[in-house]
Biotite code that builds the C-alpha atoms (Angstrom):
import biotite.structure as struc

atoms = struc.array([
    struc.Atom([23.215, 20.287, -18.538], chain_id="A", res_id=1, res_name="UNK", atom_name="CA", element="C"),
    struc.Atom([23.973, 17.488, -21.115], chain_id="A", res_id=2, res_name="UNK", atom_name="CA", element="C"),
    struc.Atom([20.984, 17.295, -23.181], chain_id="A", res_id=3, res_name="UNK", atom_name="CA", element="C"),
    struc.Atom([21.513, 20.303, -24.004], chain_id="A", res_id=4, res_name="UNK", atom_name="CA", element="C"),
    struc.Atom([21.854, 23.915, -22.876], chain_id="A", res_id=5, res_name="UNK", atom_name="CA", element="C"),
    struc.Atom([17.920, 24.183, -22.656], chain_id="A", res_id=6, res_name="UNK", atom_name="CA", element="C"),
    struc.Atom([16.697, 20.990, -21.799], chain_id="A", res_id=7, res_name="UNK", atom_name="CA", element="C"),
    struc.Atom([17.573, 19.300, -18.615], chain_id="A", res_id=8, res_name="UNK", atom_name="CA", element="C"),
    struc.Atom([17.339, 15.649, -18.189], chain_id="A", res_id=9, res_name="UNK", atom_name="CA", element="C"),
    struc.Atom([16.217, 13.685, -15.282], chain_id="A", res_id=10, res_name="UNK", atom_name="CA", element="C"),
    struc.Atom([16.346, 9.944, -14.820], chain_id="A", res_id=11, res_name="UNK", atom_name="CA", element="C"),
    struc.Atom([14.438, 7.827, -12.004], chain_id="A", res_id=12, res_name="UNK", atom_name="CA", element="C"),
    struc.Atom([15.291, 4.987, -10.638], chain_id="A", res_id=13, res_name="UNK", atom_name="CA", element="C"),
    struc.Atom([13.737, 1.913, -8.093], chain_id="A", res_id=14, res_name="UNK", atom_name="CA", element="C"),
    struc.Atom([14.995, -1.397, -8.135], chain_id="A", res_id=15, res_name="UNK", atom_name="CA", element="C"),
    struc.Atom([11.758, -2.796, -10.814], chain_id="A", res_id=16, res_name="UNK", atom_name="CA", element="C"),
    struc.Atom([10.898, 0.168, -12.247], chain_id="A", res_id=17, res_name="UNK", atom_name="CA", element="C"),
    struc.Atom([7.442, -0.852, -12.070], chain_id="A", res_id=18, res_name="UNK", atom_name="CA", element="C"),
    struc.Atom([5.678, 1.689, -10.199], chain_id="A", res_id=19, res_name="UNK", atom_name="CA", element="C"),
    struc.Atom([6.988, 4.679, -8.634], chain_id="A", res_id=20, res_name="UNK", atom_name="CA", element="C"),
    struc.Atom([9.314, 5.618, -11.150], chain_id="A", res_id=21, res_name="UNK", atom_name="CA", element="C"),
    struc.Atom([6.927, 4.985, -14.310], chain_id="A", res_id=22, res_name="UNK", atom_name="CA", element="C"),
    struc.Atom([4.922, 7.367, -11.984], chain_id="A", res_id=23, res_name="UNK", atom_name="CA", element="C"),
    struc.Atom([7.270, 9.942, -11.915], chain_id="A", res_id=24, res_name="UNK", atom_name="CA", element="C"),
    struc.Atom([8.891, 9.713, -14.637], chain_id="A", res_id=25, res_name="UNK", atom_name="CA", element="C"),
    struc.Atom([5.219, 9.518, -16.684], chain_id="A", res_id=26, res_name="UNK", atom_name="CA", element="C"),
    struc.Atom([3.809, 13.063, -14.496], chain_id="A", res_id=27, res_name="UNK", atom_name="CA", element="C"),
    struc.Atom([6.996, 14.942, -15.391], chain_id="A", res_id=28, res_name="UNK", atom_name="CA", element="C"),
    struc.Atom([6.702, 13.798, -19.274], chain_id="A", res_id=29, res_name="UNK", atom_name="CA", element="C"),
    struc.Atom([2.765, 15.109, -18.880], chain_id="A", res_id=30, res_name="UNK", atom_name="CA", element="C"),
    struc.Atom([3.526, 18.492, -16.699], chain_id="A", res_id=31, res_name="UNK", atom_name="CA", element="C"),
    struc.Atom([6.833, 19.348, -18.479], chain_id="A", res_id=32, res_name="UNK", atom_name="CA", element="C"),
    struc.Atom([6.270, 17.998, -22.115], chain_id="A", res_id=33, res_name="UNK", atom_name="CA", element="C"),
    struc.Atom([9.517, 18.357, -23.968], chain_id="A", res_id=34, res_name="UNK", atom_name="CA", element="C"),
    struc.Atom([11.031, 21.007, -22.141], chain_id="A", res_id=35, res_name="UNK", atom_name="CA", element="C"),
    struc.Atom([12.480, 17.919, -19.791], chain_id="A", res_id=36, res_name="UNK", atom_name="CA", element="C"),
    struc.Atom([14.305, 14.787, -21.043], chain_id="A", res_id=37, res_name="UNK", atom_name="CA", element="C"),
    struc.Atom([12.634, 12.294, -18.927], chain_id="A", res_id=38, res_name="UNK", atom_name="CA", element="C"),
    struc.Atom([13.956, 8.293, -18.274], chain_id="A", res_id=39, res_name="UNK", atom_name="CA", element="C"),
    struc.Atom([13.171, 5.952, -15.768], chain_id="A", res_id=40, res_name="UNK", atom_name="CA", element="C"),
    struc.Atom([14.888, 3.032, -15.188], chain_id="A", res_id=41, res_name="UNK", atom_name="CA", element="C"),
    struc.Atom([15.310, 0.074, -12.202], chain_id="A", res_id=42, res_name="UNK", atom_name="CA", element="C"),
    struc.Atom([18.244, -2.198, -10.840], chain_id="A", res_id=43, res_name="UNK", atom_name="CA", element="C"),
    struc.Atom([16.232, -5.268, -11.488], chain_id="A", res_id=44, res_name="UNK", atom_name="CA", element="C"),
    struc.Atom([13.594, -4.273, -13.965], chain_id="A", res_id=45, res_name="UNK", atom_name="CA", element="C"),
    struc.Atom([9.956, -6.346, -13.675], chain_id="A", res_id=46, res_name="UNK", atom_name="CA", element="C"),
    struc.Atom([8.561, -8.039, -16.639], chain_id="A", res_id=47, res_name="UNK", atom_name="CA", element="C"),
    struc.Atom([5.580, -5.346, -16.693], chain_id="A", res_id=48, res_name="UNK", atom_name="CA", element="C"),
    struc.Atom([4.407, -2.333, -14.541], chain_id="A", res_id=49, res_name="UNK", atom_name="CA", element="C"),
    struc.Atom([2.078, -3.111, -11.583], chain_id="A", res_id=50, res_name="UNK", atom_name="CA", element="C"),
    struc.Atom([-1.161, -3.405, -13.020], chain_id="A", res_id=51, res_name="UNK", atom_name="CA", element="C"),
    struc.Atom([-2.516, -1.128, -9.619], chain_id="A", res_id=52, res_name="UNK", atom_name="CA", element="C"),
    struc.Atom([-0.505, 1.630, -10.725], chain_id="A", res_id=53, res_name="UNK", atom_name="CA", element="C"),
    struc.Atom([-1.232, 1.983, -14.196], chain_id="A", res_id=54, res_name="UNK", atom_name="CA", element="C"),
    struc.Atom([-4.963, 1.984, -12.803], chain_id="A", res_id=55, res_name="UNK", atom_name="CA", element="C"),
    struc.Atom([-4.433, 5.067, -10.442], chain_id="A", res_id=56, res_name="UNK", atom_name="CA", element="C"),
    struc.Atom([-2.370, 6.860, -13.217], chain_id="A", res_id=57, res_name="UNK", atom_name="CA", element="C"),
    struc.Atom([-5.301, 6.699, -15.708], chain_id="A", res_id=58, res_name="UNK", atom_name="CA", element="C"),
    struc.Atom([-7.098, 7.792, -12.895], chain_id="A", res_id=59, res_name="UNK", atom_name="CA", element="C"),
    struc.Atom([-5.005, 10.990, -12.853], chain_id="A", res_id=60, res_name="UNK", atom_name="CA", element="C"),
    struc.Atom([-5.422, 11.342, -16.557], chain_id="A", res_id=61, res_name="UNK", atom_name="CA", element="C"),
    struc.Atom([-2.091, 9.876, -17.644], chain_id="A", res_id=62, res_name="UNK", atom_name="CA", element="C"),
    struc.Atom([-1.590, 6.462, -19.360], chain_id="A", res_id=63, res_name="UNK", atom_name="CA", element="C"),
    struc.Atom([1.271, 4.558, -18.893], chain_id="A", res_id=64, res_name="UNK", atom_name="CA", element="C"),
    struc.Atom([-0.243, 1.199, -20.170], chain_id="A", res_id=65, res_name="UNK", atom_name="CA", element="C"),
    struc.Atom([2.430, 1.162, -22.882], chain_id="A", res_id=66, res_name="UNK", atom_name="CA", element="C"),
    struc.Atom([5.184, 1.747, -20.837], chain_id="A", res_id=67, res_name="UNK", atom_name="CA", element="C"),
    struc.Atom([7.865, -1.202, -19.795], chain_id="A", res_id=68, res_name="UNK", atom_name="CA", element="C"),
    struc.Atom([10.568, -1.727, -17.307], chain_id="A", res_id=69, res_name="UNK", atom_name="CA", element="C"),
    struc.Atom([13.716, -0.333, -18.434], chain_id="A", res_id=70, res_name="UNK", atom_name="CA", element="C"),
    struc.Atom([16.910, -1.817, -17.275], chain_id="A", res_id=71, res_name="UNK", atom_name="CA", element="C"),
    struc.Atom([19.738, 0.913, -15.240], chain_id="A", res_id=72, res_name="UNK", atom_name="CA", element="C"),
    struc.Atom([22.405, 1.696, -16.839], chain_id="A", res_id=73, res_name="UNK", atom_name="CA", element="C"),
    struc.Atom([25.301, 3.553, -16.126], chain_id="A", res_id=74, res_name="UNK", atom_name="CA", element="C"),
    struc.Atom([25.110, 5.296, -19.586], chain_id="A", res_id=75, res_name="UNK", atom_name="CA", element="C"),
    struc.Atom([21.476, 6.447, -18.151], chain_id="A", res_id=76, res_name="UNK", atom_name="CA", element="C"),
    struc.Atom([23.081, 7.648, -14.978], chain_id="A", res_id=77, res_name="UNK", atom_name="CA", element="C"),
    struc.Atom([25.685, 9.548, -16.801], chain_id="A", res_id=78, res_name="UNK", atom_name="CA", element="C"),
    struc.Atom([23.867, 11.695, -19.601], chain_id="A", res_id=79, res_name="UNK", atom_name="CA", element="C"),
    struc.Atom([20.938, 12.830, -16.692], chain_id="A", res_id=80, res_name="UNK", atom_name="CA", element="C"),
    struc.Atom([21.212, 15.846, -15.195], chain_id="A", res_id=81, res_name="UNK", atom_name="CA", element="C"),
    struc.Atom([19.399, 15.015, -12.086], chain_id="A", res_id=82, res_name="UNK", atom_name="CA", element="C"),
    struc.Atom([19.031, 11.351, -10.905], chain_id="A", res_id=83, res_name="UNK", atom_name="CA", element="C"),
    struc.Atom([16.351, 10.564, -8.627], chain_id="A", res_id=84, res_name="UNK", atom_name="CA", element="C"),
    struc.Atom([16.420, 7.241, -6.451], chain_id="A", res_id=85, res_name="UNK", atom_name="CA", element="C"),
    struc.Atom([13.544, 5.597, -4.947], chain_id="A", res_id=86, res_name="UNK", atom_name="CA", element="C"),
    struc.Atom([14.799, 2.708, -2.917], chain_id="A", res_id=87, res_name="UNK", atom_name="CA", element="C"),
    struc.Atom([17.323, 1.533, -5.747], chain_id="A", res_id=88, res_name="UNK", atom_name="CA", element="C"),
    struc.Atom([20.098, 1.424, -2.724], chain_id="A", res_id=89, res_name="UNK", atom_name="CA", element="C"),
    struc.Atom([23.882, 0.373, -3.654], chain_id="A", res_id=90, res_name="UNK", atom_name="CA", element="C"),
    struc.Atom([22.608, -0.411, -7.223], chain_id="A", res_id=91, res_name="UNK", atom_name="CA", element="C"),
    struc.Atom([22.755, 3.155, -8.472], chain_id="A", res_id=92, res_name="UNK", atom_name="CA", element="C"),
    struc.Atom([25.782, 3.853, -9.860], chain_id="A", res_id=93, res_name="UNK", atom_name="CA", element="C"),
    struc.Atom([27.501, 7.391, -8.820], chain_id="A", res_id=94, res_name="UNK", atom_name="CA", element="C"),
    struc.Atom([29.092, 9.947, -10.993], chain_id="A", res_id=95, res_name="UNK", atom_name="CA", element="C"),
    struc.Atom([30.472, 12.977, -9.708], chain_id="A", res_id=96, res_name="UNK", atom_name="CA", element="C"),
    struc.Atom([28.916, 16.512, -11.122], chain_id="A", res_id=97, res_name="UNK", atom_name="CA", element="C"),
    struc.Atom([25.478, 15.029, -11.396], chain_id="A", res_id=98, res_name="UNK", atom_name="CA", element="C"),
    struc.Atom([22.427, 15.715, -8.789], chain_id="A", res_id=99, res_name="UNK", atom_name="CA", element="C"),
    struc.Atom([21.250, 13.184, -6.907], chain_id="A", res_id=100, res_name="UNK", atom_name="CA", element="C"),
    struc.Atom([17.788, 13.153, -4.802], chain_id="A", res_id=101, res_name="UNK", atom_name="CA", element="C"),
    struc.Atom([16.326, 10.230, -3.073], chain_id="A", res_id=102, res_name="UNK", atom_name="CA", element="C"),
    struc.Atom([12.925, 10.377, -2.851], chain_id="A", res_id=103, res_name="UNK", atom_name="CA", element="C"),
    struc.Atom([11.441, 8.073, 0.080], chain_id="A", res_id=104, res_name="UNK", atom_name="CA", element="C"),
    struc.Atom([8.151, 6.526, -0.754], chain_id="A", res_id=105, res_name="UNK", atom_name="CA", element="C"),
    struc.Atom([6.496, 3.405, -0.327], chain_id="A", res_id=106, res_name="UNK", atom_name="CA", element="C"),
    struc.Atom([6.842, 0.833, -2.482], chain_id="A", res_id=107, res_name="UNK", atom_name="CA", element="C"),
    struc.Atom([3.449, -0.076, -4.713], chain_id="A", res_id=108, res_name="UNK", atom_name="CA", element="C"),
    struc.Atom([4.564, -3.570, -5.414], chain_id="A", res_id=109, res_name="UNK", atom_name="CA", element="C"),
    struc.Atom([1.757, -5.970, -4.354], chain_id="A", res_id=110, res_name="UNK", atom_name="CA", element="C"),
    struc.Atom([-0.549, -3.109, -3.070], chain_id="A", res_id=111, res_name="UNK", atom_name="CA", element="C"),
    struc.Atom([-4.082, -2.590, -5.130], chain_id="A", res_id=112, res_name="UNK", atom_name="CA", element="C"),
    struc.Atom([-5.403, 0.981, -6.428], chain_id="A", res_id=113, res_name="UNK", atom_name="CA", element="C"),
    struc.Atom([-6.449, 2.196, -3.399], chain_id="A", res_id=114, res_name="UNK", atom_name="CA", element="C"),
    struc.Atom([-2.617, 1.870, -1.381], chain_id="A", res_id=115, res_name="UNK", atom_name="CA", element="C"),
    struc.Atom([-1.098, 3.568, -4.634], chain_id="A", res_id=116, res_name="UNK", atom_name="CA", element="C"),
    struc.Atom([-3.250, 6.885, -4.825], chain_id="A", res_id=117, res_name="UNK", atom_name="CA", element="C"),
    struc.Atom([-1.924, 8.449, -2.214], chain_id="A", res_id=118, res_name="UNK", atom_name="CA", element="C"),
    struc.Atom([1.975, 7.262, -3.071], chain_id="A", res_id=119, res_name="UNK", atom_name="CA", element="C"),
    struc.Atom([0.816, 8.887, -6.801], chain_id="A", res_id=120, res_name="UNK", atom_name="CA", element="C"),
    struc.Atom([-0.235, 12.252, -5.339], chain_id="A", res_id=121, res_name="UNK", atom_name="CA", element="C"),
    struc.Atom([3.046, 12.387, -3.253], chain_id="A", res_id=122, res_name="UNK", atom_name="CA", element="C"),
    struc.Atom([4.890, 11.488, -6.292], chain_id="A", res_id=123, res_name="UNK", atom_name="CA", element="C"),
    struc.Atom([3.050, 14.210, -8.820], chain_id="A", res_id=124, res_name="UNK", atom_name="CA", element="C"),
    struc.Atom([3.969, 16.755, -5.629], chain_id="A", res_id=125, res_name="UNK", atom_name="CA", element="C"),
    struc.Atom([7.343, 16.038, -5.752], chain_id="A", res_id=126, res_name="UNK", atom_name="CA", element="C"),
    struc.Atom([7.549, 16.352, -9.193], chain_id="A", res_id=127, res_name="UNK", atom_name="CA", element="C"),
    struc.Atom([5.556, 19.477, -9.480], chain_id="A", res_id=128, res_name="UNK", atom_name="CA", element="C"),
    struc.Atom([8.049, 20.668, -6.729], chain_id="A", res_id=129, res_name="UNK", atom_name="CA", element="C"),
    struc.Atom([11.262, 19.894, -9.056], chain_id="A", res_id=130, res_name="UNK", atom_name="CA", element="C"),
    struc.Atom([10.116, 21.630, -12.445], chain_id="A", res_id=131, res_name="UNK", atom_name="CA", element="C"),
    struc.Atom([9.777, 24.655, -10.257], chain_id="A", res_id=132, res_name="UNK", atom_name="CA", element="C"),
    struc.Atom([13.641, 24.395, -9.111], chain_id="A", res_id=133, res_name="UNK", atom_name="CA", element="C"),
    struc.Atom([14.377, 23.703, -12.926], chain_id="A", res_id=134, res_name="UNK", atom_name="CA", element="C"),
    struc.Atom([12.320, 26.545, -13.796], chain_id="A", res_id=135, res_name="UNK", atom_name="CA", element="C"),
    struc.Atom([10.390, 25.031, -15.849], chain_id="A", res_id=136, res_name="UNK", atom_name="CA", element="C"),
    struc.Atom([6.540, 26.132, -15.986], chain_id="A", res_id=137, res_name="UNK", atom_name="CA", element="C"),
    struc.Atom([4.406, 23.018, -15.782], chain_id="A", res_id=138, res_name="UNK", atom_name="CA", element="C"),
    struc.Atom([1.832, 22.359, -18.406], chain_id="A", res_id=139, res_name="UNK", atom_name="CA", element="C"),
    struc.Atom([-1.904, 22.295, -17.273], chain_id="A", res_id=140, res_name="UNK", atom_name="CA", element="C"),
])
């Protein structure tokens, strides 16, 4: 792992990073705390994360009102462990060695609350499902 022997570092990606990876990337930071480096990151950031999905996140008990669009880089790509695609197609770089998953989900972008709930509980399933193959005990 390169963060370091104990910590393994995941990185998410969709092409505004706007909604569903600030959703992952925000539930892993809450279930894992710091025993996961967490980034997210999008082929052609937004200027802000979708209003509707920082509504259903506080809804789950995790603010992400703070958070911005990040842009990808291929520095991101190559100090993660695992990199996780939503959508981000030919944009995300490749580097040999790392894991890559692609998570299929619908996009949030121009949806309200009640489309992004259930693409939020997917998301916090999937992500509940991955700190159990990293072996890493998520937090209540």
């Amino acid at each position: 792992m390169t963060a370091s022997a104990a910590v393994p570092s995941v990185l998410f990606v969709c092409v505004h990073n706007a909604g569903r990876s600030q959703m992952a990337a925000a539930f892993l930071t809450h279930l894992a705390g710091e025993t996961v480096q967490v980034r997210s990151a999008g082929s052609a950031p937004a200027d802000a994360v979708n209003p509707a999905v920082v509504e259903a996140m506080k809804e789950a008990g995790v603010d992400i009102s703070a958070e911005t669009p990040k842009i990808l880089t291929a520095d991101a790509v190559r100090s993660s462990d695992v990199v996780i695609t939503m959508g981000c197609g030919d944009a995300c770089p490749y580097f040999p060695g790392k894991r890559y998953l692609d998570w299929r989900l619908d996009d949030p972008a121009g949806h309200g609350v009640e489309a992004v709930r259930p693409i939020r509980d997917e998301i916090e399933r999937r992500v509940r499902g991955l700190l159990a193959e990293l072996g890493v005990t998520a937090r209540s």
